[in-house]
C-alpha positions as CSV (number, residue, x, y, z in Angstrom):
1,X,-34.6,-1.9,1.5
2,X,-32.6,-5.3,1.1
3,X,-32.4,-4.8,-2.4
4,X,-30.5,-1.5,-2.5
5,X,-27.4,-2.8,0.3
6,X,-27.8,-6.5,-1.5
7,X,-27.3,-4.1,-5.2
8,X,-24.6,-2.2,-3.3
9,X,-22.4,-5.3,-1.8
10,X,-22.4,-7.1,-5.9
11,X,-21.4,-3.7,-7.0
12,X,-18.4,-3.5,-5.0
13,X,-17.2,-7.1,-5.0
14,X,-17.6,-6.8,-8.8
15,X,-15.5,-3.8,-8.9
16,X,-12.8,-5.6,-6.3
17,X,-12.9,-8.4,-8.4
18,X,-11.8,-6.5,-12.0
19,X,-9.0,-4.4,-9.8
20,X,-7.5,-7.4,-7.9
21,X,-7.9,-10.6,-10.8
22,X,-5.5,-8.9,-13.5
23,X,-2.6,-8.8,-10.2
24,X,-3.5,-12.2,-9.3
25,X,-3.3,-13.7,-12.7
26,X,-0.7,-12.6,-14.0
27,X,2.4,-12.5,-12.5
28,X,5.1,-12.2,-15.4
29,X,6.0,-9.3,-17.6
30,X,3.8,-8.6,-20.0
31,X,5.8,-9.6,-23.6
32,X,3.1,-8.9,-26.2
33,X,3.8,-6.2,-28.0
34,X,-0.4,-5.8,-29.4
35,X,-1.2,-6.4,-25.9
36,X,1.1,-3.6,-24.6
37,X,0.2,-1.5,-26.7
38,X,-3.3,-1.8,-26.6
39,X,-3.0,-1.4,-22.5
40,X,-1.3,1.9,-23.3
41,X,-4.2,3.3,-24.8
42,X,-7.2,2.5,-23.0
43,X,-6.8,5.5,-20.3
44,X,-6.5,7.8,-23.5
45,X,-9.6,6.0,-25.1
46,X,-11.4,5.9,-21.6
47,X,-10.8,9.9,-21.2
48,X,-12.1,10.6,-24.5
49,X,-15.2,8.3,-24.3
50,X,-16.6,10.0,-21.3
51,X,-15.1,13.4,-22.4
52,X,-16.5,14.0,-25.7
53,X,-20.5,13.1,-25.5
54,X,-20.3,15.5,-22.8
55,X,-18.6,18.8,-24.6
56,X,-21.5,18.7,-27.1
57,X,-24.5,18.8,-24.6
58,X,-22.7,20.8,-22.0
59,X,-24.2,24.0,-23.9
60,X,-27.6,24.9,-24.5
61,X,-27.2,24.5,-28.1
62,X,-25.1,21.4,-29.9
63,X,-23.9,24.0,-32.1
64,X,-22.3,26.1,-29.8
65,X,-20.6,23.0,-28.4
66,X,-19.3,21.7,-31.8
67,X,-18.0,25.2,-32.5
68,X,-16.2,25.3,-28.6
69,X,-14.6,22.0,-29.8
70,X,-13.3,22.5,-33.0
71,X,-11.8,25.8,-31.9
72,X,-10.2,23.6,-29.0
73,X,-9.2,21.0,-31.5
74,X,-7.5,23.7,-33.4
75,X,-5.9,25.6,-31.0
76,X,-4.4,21.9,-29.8
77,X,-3.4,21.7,-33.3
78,X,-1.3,24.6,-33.4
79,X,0.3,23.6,-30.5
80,X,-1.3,26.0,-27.4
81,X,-1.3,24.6,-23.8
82,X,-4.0,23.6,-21.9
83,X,-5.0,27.2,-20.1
84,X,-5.4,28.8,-23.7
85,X,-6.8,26.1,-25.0
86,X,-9.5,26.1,-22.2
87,X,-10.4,29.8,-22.4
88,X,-10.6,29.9,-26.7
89,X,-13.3,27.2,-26.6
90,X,-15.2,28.8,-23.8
91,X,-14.7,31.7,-24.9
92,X,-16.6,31.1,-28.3
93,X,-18.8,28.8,-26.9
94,X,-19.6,32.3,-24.8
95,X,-20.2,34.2,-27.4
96,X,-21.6,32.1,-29.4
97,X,-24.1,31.2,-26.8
98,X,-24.8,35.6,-26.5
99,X,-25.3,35.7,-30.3
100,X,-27.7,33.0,-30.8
């Protein structure tokens, strides 16, 4: 039972530690242009990492979630907002998921 609050207490001065050491360290403006620019993405990149994996096995068939995203990925393309972007893929993921 020591283990799990001894796993717990690392797991959260670990996580204290990453949020609070960047504001500690560095204290100027940061000038770097790679650097800033590389910061500006990593949210994007994040969302997408954990996003992704999870839109092809969200369905009972990888097929039906390939087809929900490219229909998604098109309808992006062309310029649709979110809401219709939403309901095309789940709609064809729908029935998709009916036909097969």
């Amino acid at each position: 039972m020591n283990n799990i609050y001894i796993s717990i207490l690392i797991m959260a001065v670990v996580t204290y530690l990453i949020r609070v050491l960047p504001l500690t360290l560095i204290r100027k403006e940061i000038k770097n242009t790679f650097i800033r620019s590389f910061l500006y993405y990593v949210p994007y990149v994040t969302l997408a990492v954990m996003t992704v994996p999870a839109i092809f096995y969200a369905t009972g068939n990888i097929f039906t979630g390939i087809a929900g995203f490219a229909v998604a990925m098109v309808l992006a393309f062309l310029g649709a907002g979110l809401l219709p972007v939403a309901v095309g893929s789940c709609v064809v993921v729908l029935v998709l998921e009916i036909l097969l």
